[in-house]
N, C-alpha and C positions, 0 to 999 in steps of 0.2 A: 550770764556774761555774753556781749555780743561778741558775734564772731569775730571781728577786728581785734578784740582782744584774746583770741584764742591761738595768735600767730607768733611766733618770733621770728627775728631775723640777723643771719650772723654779719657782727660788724668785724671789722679788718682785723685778723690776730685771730679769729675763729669764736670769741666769747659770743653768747645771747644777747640780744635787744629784745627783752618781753614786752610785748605790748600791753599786757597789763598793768605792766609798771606806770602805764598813762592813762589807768580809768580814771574818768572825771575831767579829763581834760582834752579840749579839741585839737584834734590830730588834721596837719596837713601833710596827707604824702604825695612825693612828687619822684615818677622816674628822671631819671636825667643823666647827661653825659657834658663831658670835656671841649669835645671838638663838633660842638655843634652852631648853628645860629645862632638858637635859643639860650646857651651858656651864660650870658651878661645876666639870665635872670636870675642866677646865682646871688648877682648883688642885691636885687630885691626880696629872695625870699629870705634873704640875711636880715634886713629891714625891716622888713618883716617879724623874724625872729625876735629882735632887739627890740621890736616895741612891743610885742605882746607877751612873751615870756614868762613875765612875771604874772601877765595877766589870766593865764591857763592852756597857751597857745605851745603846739612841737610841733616842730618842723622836721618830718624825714625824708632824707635827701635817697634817693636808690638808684644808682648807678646801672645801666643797663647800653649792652653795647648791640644792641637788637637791630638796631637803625643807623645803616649804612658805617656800620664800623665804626659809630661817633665816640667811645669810648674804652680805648684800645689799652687802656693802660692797667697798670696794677691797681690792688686797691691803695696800699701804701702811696703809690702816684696819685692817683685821684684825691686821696682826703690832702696830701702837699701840696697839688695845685689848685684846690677849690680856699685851702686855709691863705698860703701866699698871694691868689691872684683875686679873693674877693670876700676876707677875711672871714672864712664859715664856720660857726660855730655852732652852729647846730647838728644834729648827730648824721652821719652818711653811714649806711652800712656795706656791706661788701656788694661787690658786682652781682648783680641776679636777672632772671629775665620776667620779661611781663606780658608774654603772648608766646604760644605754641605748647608745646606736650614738656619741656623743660619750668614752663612758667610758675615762678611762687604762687602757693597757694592764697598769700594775703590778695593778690592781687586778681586771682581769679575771680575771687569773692569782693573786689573794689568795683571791679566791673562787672561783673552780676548785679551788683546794688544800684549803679549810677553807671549805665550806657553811654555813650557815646551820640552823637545825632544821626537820627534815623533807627535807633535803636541798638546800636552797632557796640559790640561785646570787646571788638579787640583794642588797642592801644594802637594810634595811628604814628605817633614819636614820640621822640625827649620832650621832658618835659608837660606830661600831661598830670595834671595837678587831681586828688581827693581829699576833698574836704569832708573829715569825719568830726560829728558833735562827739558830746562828752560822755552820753551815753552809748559812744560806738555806733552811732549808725553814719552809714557814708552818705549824705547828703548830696553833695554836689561834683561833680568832673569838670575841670576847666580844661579848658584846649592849651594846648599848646602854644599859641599867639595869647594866651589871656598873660597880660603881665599881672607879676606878684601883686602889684599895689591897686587894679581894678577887683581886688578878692577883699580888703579892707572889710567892706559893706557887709560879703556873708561873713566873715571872720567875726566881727564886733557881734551880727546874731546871735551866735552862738555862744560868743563869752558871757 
């Protein structure tokens, strides 16, 4: 089992999200927050969501308020305003971090796999996307300026 599959993460209300519960199928996880720039791409990686879905595609959303306090709210707040303002239906789980001695361990391990440019281990903000295949390996890191729908290309790869 790869290690992406060896994580879980709690969604709001305290239950498990096992990531095994998605071997076989390509995992996109993306930190993210509320009150950021980058928020709209909420609506794309919805679109996302919606057209591959069925195809073998998750979408998880991980809420982190690491960067500049961009996501201050509850979890219960976050899944209301991500559902209300850009209809999300893909799974977010609770607030976590994704850099420093706090940081989830999936995450550790997303960035050990797929750096950053220059080689660079940490998360530089919201929104920094991993594209994991279906055998659990993390493939690819998008920046945070990369919109949902320029990912299409590796996404279809992989299905």
């Amino acid at each position: 089992m790869s290690e992406v599959y060896q994580h879980s993460l709690e969604v709001a209300g305290g239950e498990a999200l096992k990531l095994s519960d998605y071997e076989g199928k390509v995992l996109l996880i993306v930190n993210t927050a509320s009150k950021c720039g980058f928020t709209p791409q909420y609506k794309g990686l919805e679109a996302l969501h919606q057209e591959y879905k069925d195809k073998g595609l998750v979408i998880i959303g991980c809420p982190c308020n690491q960067f500049a306090g961009q996501e201050p709210a509850s979890d219960q707040q976050i899944n209301e305003f991500c559902e209300l303002n850009f209809g999300v239906s893909f799974p977010l789980v609770a607030k976590l971090d994704v850099n420093g001695e706090q940081a989830h361990p999936l995450f550790n391990d997303l960035k050990q796999a797929a750096p950053g440019i220059l080689g660079t281990k940490k998360i530089k903000w919201n929104f920094t996307k991993f594209l994991v295949s279906k055998d659990g390996k993390t493939v690819k890191r998008f920046a945070p300026k990369d919109k949902p729908e320029s990912m299409r290309t590796a996404i279809e790869a992989l299905l």
